[in-house]
N, C-alpha and C positions, 0 to 999 in steps of 0.2 A: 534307243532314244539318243539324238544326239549332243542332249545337253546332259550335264551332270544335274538332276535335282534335289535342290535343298542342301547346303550346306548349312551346319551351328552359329558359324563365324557371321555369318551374312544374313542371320536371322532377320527382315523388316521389320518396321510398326504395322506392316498393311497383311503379315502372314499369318495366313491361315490354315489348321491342321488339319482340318477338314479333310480334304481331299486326300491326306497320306495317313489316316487312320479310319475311313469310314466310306460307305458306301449302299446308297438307297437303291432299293429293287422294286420298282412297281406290281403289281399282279399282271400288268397288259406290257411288262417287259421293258422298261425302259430304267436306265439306270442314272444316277448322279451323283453327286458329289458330296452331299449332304440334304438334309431331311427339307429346306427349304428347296432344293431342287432348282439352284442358278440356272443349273445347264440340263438337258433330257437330252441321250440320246437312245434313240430307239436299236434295240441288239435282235437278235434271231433267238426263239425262245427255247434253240436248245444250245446257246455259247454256255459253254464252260464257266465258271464261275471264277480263276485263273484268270481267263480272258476279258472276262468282263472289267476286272480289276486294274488291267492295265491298257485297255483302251485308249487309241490314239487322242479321243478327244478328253480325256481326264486327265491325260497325261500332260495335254497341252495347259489346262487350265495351272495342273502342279507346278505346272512350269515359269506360268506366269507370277504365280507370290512366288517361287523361288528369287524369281528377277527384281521382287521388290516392288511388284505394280498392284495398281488397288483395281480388279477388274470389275470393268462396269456389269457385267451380268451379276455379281455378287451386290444389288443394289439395295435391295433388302438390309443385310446389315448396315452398309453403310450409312444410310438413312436414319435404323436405329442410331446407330454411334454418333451421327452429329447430332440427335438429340438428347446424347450421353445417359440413352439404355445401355443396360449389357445385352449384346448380339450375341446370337449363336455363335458367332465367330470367337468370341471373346472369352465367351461359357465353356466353347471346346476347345483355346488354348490352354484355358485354367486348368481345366480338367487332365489333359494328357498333354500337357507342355511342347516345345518346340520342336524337340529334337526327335525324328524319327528314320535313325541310319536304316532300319531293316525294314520299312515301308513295302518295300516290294514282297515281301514274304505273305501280303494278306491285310486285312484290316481286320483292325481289333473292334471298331462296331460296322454292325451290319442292322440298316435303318428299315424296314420293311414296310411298305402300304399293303399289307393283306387281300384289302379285296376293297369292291368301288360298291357293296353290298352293304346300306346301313339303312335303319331303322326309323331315323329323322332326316329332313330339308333342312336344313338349316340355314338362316337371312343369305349369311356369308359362303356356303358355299354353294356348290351347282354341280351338273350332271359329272364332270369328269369326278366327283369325289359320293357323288350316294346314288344308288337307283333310282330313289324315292322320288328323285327330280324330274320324273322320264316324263310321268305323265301331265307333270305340273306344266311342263317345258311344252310340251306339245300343244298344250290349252294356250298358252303367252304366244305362240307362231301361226295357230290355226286364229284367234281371236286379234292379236294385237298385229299381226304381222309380223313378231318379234322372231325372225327364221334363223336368224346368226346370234344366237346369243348364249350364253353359258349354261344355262339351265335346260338347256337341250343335244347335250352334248353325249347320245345315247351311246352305248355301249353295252357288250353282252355282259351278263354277270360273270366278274371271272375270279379267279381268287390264284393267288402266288404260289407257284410251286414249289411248294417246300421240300420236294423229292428233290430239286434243281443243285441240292450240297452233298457233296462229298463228306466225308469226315477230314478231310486232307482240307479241304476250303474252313472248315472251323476252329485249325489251329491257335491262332491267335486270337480268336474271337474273344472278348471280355466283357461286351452289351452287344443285347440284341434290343433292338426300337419298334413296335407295333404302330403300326399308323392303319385309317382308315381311308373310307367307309368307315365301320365300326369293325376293330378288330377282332373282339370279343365274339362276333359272330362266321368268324371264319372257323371252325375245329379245325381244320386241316393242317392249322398252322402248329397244332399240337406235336404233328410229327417231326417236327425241326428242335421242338424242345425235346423229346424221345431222342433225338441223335446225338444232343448237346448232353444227355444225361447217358447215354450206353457210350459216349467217349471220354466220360468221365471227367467234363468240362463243367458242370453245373455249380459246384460249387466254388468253380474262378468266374462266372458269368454271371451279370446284374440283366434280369429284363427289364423294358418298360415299357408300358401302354399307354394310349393317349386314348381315352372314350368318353362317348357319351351320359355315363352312369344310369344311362337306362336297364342295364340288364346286368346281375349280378357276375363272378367268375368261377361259379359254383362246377364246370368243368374241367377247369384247368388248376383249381386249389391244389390238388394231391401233385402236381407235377412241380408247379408253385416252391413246394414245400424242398424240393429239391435244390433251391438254386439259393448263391450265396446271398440275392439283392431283389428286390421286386419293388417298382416304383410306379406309382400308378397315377396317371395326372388326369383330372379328371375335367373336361371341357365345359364351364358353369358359367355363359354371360350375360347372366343375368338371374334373377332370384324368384320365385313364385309367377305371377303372370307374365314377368318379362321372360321367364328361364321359356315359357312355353308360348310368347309368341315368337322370337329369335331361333327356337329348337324346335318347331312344328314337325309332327303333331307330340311331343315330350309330355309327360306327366313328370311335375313338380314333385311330389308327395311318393312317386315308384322312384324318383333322384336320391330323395333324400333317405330315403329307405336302404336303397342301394347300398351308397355311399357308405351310412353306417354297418351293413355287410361287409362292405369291405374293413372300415375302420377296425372290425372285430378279429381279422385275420392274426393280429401279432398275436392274442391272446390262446391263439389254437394254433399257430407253428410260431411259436416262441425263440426260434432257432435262426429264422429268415429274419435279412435285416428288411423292415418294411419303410418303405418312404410312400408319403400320399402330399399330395398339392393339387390344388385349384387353379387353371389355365383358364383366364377370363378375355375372349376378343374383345377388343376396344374400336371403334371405328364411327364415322360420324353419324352411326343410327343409337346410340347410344351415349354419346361422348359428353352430354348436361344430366346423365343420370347412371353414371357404371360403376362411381361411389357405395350408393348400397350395396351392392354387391362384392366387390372390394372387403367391402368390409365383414359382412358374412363369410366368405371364406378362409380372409384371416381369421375370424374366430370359431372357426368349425375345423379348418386346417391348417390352422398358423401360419401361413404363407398365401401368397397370390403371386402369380406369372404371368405376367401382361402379353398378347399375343396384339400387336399393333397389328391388325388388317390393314394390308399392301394392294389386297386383289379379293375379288373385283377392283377396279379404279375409280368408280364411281362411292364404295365405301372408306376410303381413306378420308379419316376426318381431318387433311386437311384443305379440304374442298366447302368447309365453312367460311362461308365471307368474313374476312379481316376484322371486320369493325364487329363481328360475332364474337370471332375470337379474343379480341379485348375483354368483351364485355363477360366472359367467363372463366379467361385465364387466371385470372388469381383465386376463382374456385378450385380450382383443380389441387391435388393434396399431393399426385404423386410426380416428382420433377420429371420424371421421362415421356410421360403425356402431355405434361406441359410443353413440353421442348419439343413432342412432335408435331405437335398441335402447329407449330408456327414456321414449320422447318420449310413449309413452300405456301407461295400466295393461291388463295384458292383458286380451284378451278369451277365457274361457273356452270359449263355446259355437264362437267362430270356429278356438281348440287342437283341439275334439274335432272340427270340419268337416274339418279338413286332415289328425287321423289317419286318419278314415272312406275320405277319398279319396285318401288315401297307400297304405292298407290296399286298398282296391278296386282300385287301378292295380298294385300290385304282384301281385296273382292274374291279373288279365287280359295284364299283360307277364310273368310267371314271374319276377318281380327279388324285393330284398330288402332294403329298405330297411337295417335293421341291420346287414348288412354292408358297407351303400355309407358311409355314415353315421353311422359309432359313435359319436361324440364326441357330435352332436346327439341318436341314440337311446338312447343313457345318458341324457339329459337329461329323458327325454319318457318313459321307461321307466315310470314310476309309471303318469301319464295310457293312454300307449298299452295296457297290457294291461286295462284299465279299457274299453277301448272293443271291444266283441263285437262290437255288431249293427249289421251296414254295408247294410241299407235304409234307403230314406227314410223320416224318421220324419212322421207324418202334419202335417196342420195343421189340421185338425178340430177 
């Protein structure tokens, strides 16, 4: 490399550690920089895990907050931060601070998406992130003509190889990050904690999962039990009918069940430090009613984690019309939604994309938006009955 990166002295306001302690692996082989995934680049799924690490094009990114620049692919956080959330960016300076001389030795977290293999559809995402979408997706391209669009984004079920690590790649390791599909249903990923626990790394290493709480972790408890940290965040945007139209086809009542499954874990390995929290998407299908919910998780797990939905673009709430957003911003309780809420002027045609596909998903699940949703579909009521024709409209 021909620049020297990262120096202490020249630490920015716009740097970020990211990129010089961590590193996400897709199941379908593409790596980045961190768990938001600014940058993909696609690798050969038998590169070394070395190589992967120092990648021309990661390298370049390291390079640029070395130089003090606020890189536009990093828009995601930014976006948070001028609306004075705390960004991943900011979470994982806190976390493991500026300085990282031996950077090149490996990262100390390694982010993982397991497999594109989960159990729910969910509003917010689409085919590159669950099966379940495959067939949903195919019905919206054969009926609506919708041929280019997210929810059809098929793929073979794959799941990450966890054979892919050496023990020499786990050195520094200190988190590992489960991401989905639903983690929870890949086993195979079991054998990466087997390697972290026979190299006698387990009790310097915190896992953490990000699920859907549908399915309890009654396979991986006993290996669990080994590891200094386990933190389980569990994905809740919404509360009893909202939780299962937004997480279709999800059963409320197997959530909450779960959940307190989990809850019970400290009581039976007393020894593990356990952390649990409530990851709640926000986004404009929800954004005049995500309050309850909010507040059920703080009181069930004393915490709540706002996940501002960025993408799709058509669910960014801030595509509610201005004079909307007035008319609700001083509901709003917690300053960071507020402040995102207003951070750009809406975008008209991306309101009428998300009724179109609000309207298309509710015929093909049999749900109802307006009664999951009233608070927001009073809101949207002018726009919504304004939108009939749910084809794709040409581009000719």
């Amino acid at each position: 490399m021909s620049k020297k990166i990262h120096s202490q002295d020249s630490v920015s306001k716009h740097y970020c550690s990211s990129p010089f302690i961590s590193t996400r692996q897709t199941a379908w082989d593409k790596i980045s920089p961190c768990a938001f995934g600014p940058i993909e680049v696609q690798v050969d799924a038998n590169m070394p895990q070395s190589e992967r690490w120092h990648h021309p094009e990661l390298n370049a990114l390291r390079e640029k907050f070395s130089a003090g620049l606020r890189p536009k692919e990093c828009k995601r956080c930014w976006d948070e931060e001028d609306a004075g959330a705390q960004s991943l960016r900011l979470r994982t300076n806190a976390q493991y601070g500026t300085d990282h001389p031996n950077w090149k030795q490996g990262p100390k977290e390694l982010v993982i998406k397991t497999t594109n293999v989960c159990n729910l559809a969910c509003r917010t995402c689409g085919g590159w992130d669950t099966s379940l979408y495959w067939t949903e997706g195919a019905h919206y391209a054969e009926t609506y003509g919708a041929k280019d669009n997210d929810f059809i984004q098929v793929r073979d079920k794959v799941y990450h190889n966890s054979d892919s690590y050496q023990l020499s790649d786990l050195v520094n390791v200190e988190k590992i990050s489960f991401f989905g599909g639903e983690p929870l249903l890949d086993k195979k990923h079991a054998v990466l904690l087997e390697k972290i626990i026979a190299a006698d790394r387990a009790k310097e290493t915190t896992l953490f999962y990000s699920t859907n709480g549908q399915q309890p972790g009654k396979h991986y408890e006993k290996l669990w039990s080994k590891f200094k940290r386990v933190e389980i965040f569990f994905s809740i945007d919404g509360i009893e009918e909202q939780f299962e139209y937004l997480r279709w086809p999800g059963d409320w009542n197997k959530t909450v069940k779960n959940i307190d499954w989990f809850l019970d874990l400290p009581n039976r390995y007393p020894d593990v430090d356990w952390y649990f929290q409530g990851t709640q998407c926000v986004s404009l299908i929800n954004i005049a009613d995500y309050q309850k919910t909010a507040n059920w998780l703080r009181s069930k797990l004393n915490t709540v984690h706002f996940n501002i939905v960025d993408h799709p673009n058509h669910y960014r709430m801030t595509n509610l019309p201005d004079f909307l957003k007035t008319k609700i911003i001083d509901t709003i309780e917690d300053t960071d939604i507020r402040n995102y809420l207003t951070l750009e002027t809406a975008n008209l045609d991306e309101l009428e994309h998300m009724i179109v596909w609000t309207k298309r998903q509710d015929i093909f699940r049999n749900q109802d938006y307006a009664t999951a949703f009233p608070n927001t579909y009073e809101l949207l009521k002018p726009y919504w009955n304004m939108v009939n024709n749910l084809h794709e409209k040409s581009t000719n």
